[in-house]
C-alpha positions in Angstrom: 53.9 51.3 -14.5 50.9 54.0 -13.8 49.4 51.9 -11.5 52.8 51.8 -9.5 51.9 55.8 -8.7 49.0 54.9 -7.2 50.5 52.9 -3.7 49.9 54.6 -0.7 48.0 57.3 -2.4 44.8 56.9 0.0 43.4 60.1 -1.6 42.9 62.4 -4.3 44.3 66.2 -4.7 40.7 67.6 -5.5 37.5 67.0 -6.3 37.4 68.5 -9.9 34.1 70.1 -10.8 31.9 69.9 -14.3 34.0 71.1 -17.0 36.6 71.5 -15.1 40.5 70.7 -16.8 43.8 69.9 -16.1 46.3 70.8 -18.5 50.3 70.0 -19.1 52.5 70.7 -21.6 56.1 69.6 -21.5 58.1 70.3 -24.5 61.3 69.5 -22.8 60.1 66.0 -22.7 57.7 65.7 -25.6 54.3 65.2 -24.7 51.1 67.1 -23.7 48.3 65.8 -21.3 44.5 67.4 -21.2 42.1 65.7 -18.2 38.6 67.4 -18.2 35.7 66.2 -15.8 32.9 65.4 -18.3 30.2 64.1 -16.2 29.6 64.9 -12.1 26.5 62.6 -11.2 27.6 60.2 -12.4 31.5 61.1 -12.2 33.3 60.9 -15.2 36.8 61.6 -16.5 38.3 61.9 -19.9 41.7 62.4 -20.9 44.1 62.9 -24.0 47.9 62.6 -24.3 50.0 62.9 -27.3 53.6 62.8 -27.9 56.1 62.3 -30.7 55.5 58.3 -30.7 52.0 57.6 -29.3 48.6 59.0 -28.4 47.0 57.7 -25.4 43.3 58.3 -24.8 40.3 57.5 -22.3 37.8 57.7 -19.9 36.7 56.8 -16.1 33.8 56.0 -14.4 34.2 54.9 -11.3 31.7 52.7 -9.2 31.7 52.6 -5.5 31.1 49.3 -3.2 31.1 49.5 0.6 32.5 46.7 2.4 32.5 47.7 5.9 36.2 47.6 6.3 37.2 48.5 2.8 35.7 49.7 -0.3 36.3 48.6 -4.0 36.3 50.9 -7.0 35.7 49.7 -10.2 36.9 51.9 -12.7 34.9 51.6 -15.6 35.8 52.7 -19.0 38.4 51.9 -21.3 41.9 53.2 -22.4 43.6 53.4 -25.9 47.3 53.6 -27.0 48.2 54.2 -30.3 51.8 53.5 -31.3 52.9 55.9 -34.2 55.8 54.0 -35.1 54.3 50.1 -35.5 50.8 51.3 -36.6 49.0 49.3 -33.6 46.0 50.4 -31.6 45.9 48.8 -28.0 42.9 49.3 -26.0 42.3 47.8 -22.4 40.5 48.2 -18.8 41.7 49.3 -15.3 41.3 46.7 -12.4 39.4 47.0 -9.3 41.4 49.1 -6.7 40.3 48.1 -3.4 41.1 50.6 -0.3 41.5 48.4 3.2 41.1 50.1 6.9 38.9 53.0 6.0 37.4 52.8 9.8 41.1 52.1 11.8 44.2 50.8 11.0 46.8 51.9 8.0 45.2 52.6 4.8 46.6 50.9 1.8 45.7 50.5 -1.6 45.7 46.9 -3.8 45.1 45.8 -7.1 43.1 42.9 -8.4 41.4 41.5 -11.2 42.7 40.2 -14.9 43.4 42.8 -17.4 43.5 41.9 -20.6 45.3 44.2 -23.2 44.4 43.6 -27.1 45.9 44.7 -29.8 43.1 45.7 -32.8 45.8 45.0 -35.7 46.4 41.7 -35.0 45.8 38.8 -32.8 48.2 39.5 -30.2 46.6 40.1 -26.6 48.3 40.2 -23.3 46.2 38.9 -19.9 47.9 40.5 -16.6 46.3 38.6 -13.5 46.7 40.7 -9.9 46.5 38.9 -7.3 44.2 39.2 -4.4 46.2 39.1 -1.2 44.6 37.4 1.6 45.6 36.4 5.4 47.4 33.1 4.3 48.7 34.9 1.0 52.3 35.8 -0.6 51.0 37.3 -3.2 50.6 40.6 -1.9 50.7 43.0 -5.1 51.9 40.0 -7.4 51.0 40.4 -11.3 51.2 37.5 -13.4 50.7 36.6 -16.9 51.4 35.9 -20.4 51.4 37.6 -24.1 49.3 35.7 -26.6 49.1 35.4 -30.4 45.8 34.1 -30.8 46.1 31.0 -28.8 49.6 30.4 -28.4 52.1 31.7 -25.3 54.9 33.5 -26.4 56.2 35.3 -23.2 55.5 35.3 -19.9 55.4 38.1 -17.3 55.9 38.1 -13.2 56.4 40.8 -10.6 55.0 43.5 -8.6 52.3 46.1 -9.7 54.2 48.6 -6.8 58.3 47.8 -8.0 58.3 46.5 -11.2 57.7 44.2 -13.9 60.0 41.2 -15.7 59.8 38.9 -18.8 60.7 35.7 -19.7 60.4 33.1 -22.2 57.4 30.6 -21.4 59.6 27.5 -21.0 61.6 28.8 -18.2 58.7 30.3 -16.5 56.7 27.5 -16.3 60.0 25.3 -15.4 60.4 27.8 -12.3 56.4 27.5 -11.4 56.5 23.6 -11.3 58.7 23.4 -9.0 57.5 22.6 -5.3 59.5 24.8 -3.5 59.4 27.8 -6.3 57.5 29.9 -3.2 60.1 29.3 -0.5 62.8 30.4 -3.0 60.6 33.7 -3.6 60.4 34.7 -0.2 63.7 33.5 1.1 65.1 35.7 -1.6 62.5 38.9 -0.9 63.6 38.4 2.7 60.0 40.1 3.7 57.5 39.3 6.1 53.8 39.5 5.5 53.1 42.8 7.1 50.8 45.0 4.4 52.1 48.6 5.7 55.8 48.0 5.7 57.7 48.9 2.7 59.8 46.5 3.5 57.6 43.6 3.6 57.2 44.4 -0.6 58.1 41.4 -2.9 59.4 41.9 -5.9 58.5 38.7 -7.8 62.4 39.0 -9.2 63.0 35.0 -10.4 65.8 35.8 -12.0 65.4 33.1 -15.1 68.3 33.1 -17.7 66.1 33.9 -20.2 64.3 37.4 -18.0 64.6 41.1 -19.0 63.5 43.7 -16.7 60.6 45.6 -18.6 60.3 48.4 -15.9 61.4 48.9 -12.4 59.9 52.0 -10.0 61.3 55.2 -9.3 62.2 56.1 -6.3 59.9 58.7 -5.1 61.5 62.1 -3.6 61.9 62.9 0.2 58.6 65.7 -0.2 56.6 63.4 -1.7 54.2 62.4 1.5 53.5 66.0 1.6 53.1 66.7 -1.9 52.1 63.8 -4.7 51.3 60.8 -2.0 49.3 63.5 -0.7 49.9 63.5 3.2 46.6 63.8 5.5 48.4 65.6 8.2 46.3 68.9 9.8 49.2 71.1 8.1 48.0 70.5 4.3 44.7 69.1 4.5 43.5 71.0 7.6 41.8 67.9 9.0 41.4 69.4 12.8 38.3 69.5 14.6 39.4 72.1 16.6 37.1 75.3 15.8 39.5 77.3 14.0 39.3 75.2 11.1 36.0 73.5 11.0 34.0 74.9 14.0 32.8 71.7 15.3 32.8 73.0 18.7 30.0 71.6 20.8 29.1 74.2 22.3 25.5 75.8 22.1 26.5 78.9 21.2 27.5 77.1 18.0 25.3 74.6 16.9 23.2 74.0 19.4 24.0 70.7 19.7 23.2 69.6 23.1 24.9 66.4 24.3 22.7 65.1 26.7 20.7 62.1 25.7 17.4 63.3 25.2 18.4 65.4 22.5 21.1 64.3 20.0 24.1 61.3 19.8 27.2 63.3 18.4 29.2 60.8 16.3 32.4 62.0 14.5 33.7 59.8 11.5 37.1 60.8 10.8 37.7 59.3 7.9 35.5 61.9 6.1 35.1 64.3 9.0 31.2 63.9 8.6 29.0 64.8 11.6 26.6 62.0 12.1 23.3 63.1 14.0 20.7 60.2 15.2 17.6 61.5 17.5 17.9 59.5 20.5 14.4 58.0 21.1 
């Protein structure tokens, strides 16, 4: 269900320097949460949370790949949940997150990869598959999967890493898989198109097998939250205008000195990270 947070959140509320924390306490709901940035070059990020019936602990590394269109992090580290109450430790890794259109187009965020969750008491494991969407593909945010106790399958799991997650015994799963028009009956039911920006185009992987429970389904998020939490990149919060009040980039010489005739410098504006690219014309 964290992960869920994470769609259309195209970028981060600050870039947090060495040593630098985040703190909450909530005693109304029973938990505290402490974030410190432990490493800048390369970036890394611990964290601690505690409550009542858990402690949940970890760290973040993230690599960078550059795709052209898009680029993949891979978060590397691992994460740790200890449940009080049944005296098991689980311990896993994050999937890639990949960020598409960072030149034009919408930005949106996807999952993919296998996570696989162990349990260090025991031989249970879980392995979480997320699908990679492509142009021909209806799996657009689809997680699939099965819990494990050493070799055998003793539940399955289906549904959307955005909207939320369901259950159901392995027989009726794999009864609903196997049959050949199992993928019509998904999207008749969804009633979506393909479109990757819509909301509306979301699938919720909902089967609805006799034998499913619904293990978590999303929030939804409030009416501010584009200009708050989803973290909006309109000029009003993020002051991402070139216009010279905010950033100066006026070419002008009186400024720079940035001539724009050809024997002297190309101007090139990225917006996407408001750098000012400067090539020497030859």
């Amino acid at each position: 269900s964290a992960l869920s947070s994470n769609w259309e959140r195209i970028g981060k509320p600050f870039n947090p320097l060495l040593g630098e924390t985040y703190e909450l306490n909530r005693p109304d709901l029973g938990f505290r949460f402490v974030g410190e940035q432990v490493s800048h070059h390369p970036p890394v990020t611990a964290f601690y949370s505690e409550g009542q019936a858990y402690s949940f602990r970890g760290s973040i590394q993230p690599k960078l790949r550059f795709w052209g269109k898009s680029v993949e992090i891979n978060p590397k580290g691992n994460i740790t949940l200890e449940l009080h109450k049944y005296k098991e430790t689980y311990t896993w890794q994050n999937v890639n997150c990949c960020i598409h259109n960072i030149i034009v187009g919408q930005l949106w965020v996807e999952h993919s990869g296998t996570m696989e969750i162990t349990c260090s008491q025991g031989s249970l494991r879980s392995v979480l598959h997320f699908k990679q969407s492509g142009w021909f593909s209806k799996d657009l945010h689809h997680v699939e999967g099965f819990i494990y106790d050493g070799k055998k399958k003793l539940r399955a799991f289906y549904g959307s890493w955005v909207l939320g997650m369901f259950s159901s015994s392995v027989e009726d799963y794999e009864a609903f898989m196997n049959e050949p028009d199992h993928k019509a009956r998904i999207l008749a039911k969804d009633k979506s198109s393909t479109d990757h920006h819509s909301k509306a185009s979301l699938l919720t992987y909902n089967y609805d097998l006799p034998s499913q429970k619904t293990l978590w389904k999303v929030n939804p998020r409030p009416s501010y939250s584009a200009e708050y939490y989803h973290f909006s990149l309109s000029p009003q919060y993020y002051h991402f205008s070139l216009s010279p009040q905010y950033y100066h980039f006026s070419l002008s010489p009186q400024y720079y000195h940035f001539s724009l005739s050809p024997q002297y410098y190309h101007f090139s504006l990225f917006s996407m990270s408001v750098n000012v690219t400067l090539l020497k014309a030859t």
